[in-house]
C-alpha positions as CSV (number, residue, x, y, z in Angstrom):
1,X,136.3,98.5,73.7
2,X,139.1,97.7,76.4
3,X,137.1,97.9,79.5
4,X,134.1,96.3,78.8
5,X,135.5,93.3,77.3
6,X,137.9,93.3,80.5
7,X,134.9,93.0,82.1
8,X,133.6,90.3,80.2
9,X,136.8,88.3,80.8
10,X,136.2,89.2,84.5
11,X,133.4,87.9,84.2
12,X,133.5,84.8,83.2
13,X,136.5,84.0,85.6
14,X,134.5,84.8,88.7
15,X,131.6,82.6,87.2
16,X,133.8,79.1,88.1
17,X,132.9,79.9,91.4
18,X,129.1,79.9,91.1
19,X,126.4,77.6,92.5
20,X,124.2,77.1,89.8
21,X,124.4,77.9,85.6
22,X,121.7,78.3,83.3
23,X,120.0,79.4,80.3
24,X,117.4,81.0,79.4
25,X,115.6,82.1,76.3
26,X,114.0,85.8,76.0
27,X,111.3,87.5,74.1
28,X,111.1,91.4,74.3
29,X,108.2,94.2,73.7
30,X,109.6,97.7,73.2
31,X,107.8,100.7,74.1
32,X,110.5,103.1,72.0
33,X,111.5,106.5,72.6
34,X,114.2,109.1,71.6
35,X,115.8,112.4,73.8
36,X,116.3,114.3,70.2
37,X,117.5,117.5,69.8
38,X,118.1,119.9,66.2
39,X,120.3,122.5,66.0
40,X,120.3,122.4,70.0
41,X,116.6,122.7,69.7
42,X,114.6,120.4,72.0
43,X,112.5,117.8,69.4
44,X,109.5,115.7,70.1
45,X,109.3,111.9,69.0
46,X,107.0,109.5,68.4
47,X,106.2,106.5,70.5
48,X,107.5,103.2,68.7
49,X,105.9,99.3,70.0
50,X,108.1,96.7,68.3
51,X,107.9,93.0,69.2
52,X,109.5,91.6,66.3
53,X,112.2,90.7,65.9
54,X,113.5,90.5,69.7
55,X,115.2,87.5,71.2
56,X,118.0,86.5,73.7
57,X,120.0,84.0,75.3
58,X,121.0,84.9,78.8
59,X,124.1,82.9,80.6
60,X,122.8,83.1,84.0
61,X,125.5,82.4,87.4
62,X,124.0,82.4,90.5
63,X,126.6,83.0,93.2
64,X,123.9,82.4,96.2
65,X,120.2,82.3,96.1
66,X,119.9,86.4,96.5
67,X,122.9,87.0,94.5
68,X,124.5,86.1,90.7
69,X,124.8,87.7,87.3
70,X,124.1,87.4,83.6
71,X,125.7,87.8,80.0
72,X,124.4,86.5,76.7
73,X,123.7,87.7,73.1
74,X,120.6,89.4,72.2
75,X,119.2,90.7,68.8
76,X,116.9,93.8,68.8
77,X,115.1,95.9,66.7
78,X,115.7,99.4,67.8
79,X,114.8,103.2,66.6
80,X,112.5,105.8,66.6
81,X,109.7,108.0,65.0
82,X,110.7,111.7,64.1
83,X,108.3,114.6,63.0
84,X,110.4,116.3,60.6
85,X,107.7,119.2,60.3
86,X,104.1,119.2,59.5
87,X,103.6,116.5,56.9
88,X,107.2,114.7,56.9
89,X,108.0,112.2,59.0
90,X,110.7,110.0,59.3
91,X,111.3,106.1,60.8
92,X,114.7,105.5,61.5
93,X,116.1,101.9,63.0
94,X,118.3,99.1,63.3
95,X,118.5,95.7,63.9
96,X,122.0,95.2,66.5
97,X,123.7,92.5,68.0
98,X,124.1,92.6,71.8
99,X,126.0,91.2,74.7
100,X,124.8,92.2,77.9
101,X,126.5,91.8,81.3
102,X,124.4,92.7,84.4
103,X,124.6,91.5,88.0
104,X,120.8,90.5,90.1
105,X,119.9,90.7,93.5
106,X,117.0,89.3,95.4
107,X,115.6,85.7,95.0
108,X,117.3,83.8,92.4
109,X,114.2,81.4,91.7
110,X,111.1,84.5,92.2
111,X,111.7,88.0,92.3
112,X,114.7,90.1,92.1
113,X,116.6,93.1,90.6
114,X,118.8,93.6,88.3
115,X,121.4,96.1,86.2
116,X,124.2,96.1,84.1
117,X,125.6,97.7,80.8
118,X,125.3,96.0,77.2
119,X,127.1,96.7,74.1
120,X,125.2,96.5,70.8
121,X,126.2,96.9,67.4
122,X,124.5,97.9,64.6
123,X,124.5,95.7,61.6
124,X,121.3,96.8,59.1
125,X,119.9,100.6,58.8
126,X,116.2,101.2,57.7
127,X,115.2,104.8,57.1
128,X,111.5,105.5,56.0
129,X,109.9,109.1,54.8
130,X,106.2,109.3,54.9
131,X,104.9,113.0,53.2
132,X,101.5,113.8,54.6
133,X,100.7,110.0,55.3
134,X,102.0,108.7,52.2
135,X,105.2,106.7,52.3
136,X,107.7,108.3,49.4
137,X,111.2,106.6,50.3
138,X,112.7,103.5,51.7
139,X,115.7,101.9,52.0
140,X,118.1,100.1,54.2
141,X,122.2,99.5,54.6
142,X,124.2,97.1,55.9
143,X,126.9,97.9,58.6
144,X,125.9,101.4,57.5
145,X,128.0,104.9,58.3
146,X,124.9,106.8,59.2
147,X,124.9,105.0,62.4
148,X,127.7,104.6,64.9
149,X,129.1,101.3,65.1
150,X,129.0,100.5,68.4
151,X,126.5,101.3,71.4
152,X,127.3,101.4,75.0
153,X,124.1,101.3,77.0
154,X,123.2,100.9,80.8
155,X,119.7,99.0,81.9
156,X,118.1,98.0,85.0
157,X,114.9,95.7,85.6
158,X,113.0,93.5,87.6
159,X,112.8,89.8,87.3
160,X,108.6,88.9,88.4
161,X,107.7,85.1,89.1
162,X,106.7,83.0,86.2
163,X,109.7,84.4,84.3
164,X,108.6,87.9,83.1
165,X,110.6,91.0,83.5
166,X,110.0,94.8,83.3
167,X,113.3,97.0,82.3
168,X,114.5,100.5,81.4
169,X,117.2,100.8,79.0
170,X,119.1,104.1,77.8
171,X,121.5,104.5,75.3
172,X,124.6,106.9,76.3
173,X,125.5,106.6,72.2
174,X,123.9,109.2,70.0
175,X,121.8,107.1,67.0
176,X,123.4,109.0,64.4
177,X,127.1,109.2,63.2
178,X,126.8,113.6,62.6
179,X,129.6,113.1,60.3
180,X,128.5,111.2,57.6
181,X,128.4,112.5,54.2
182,X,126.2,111.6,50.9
183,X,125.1,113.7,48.0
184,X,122.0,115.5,47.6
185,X,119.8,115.4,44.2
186,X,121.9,118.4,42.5
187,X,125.5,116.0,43.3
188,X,126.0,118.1,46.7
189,X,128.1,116.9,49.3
190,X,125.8,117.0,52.5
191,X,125.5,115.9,55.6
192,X,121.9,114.7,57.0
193,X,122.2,114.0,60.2
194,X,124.3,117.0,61.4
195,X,123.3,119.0,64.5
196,X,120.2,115.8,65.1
197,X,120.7,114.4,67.9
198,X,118.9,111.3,69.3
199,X,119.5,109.2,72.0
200,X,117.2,106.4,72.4
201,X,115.8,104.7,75.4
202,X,112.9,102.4,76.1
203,X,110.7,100.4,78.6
204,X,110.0,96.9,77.6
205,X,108.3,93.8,78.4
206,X,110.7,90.7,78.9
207,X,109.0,87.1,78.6
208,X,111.1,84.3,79.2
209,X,110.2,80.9,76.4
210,X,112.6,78.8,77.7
211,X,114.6,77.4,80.6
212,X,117.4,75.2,80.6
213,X,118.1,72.8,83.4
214,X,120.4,74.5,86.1
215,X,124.1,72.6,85.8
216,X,125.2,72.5,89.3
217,X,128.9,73.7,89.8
218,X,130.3,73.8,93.5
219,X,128.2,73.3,96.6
């Protein structure tokens, strides 16, 4: 936790020397998939498209016009799709709480690149099981232990004209905590996620909805 909110404090020191400050509003399609591995047993997963709910609120500080940097808060809906044999699958995700902090090159105002890391956290769990089609449980947890409760995560995109952008983003966390513990049908300790181990990453769509007029700082 040290270093990146040192970085965050960082970063909003150098910001009070920018050029220009703005905001804008985000909307986000997911194309979701998950590196899993069983038992160290390479897995296949499912593709997941999500578009609700995804929003953000980016802080943008343009240094120059070819150079600045971003933070915010975002709120995603992240997971994946999991095979767990023949006729089980499983639909794991959660809905976390982001804040991003990425640095852009290129034209401030058209096209340009960007990367940076983002910490999420977790704050509801969903689980589904589907036998041979048929969904047979459901249910989710807030600020559940299944999950880890913090992300760290590393992204990188372009920013088109007209305010949409195309990004990569991988999670370095594993989705599952291994360790947690519940009890099976007979009152058996067990633990469901041991040895499964997913990390997620995704492609999405990024459409900016709103702009907010650009405060101008120092010339």
């Amino acid at each position: 936790m040290k270093l990146p909110l040192l970085g965050l404090g960082l970063f909003i020191t150098i910001s009070t020397l920018a050029q220009k400050q703005y905001l804008t509003s985000d909307g986000e399609l997911i194309f979701g998939f998950a590196n899993i591995e069983r038992n160290g047993v390479r897995e296949p997963s499912v593709p997941r498209v999500t578009l609700f709910f995804h929003g953000q609120t980016l802080w943008h500080i343009d240094r120059s016009q070819q150079f600045g940097w971003f933070t915010g808060l975002s709120l995603r809906n992240v997971g994946f799709i999991y095979d767990e044999s023949d006729v089980i699958r499983k639909k794991f995700r959660t809905y976390n709480l982001g804040i991003p902090v990425a640095v852009k090159i290129g034209n401030m105002d058209r096209t340009y690149v960007y990367g940076g890391y983002e910490l999420e956290i977790p704050f509801n769990y969903k689980e589904k099981t589907f036998v041979s089609g048929e969904k047979r449980d459901k249910f989710n947890n807030w600020f559940s232990n299944r999950v880890n409760t913090i992300n760290h995560t590393v992204f990188v995109g372009v920013r088109l004209r007209y305010g949409t952008s195309l990004r990569l983003k991988y999670y370095l966390t594993p989705f599952f905590n291994e360790d947690f513990e519940t009890l099976d049908g007979q009152g058996q300790r067990i633990r469901p996620y041991e040895s499964l181990n997913a990390h997620l990453f995704y492609f999405s769509i990024v459409k900016m909805i709103t702009k907010g007029k650009k405060l101008e700082v120092l010339e």
